[in-house]
C-alpha atoms as one frame of an Amber mdcrd trajectory, in Angstrom:
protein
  -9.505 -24.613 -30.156  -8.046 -20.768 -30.676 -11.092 -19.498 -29.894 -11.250
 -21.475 -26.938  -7.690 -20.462 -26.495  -8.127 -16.538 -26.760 -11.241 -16.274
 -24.076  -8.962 -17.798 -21.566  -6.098 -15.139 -22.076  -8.835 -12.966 -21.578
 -10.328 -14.181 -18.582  -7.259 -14.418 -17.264  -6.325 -10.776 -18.163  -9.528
  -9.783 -16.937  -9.245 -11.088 -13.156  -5.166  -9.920 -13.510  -6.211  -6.012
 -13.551  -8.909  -6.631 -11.080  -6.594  -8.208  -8.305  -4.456  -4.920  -9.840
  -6.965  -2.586  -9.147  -8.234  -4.221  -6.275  -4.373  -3.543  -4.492  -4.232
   0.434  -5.678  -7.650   0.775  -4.264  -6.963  -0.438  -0.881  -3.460   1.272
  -0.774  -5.089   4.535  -2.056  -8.019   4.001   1.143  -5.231   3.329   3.690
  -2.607   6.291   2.486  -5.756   8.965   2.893  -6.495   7.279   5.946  -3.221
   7.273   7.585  -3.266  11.468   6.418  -6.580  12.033   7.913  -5.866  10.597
  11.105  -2.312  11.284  11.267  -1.423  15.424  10.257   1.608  15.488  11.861
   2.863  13.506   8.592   3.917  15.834   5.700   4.775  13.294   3.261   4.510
   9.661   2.374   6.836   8.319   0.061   5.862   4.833  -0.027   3.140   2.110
   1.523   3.505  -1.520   1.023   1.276  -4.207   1.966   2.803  -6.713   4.650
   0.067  -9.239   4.397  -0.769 -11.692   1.830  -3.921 -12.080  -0.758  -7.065
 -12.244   1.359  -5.802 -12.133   4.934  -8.300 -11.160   7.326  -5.870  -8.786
   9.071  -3.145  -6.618   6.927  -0.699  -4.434   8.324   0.709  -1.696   5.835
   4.030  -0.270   5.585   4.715   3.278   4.728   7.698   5.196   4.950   6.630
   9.092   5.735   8.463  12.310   6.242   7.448  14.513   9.595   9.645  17.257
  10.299  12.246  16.764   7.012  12.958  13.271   8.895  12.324   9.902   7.588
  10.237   7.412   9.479   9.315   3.903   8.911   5.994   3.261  10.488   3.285
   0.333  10.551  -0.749   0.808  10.583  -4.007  -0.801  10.423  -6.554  -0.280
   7.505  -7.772   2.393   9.493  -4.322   4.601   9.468  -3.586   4.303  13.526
   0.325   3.689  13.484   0.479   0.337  15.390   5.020   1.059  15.201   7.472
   3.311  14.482  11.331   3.394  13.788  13.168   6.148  12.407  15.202   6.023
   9.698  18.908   6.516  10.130  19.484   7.229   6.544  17.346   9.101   3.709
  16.274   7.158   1.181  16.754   8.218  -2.514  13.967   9.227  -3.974  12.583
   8.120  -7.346
């Protein structure tokens, strides 16, 4: 029964960091996407994920710095910026 027990923590640890890594690997291919197709953009200082586990289509989030002004912006997995609404005030920075 323990042993039984312990491989199911595992298992379920195991498919925990692989939906984990799964989500910093797709962020990390859309952030050097959205800087390869995008130089205008000096910084990005953060990208969330608007979708949900295993929608077909995702847009991203990312709030980026162009010209020492804040923008929000929204793009495809590709990094073409489907939106964009600057920010009226900076946020702080972690």
């Amino acid at each position: 029964m323990k042993k039984n027990l312990i491989r199911l923590a595992m298992i379920a640890f195991a498919i925990y960091i692989s939906v984990q890594l799964f989500n910093y690997i797709k962020l990390s291919q859309v952030e050097a996407n959205v800087t390869r197709v995008n130089p205008q953009i000096d910084k990005i200082i953060s990208i969330n994920s608007n979708g949900h586990w295993r929608e077909w289509y995702q847009p991203y989030t990312l709030v980026v710095e162009i010209k020492d002004e804040q923008y929000q912006i929204w793009v495809n997995e590709s990094g073409e910026v489907e939106g964009i609404e600057k920010q009226t005030t900076k946020r702080a920075e972690k």
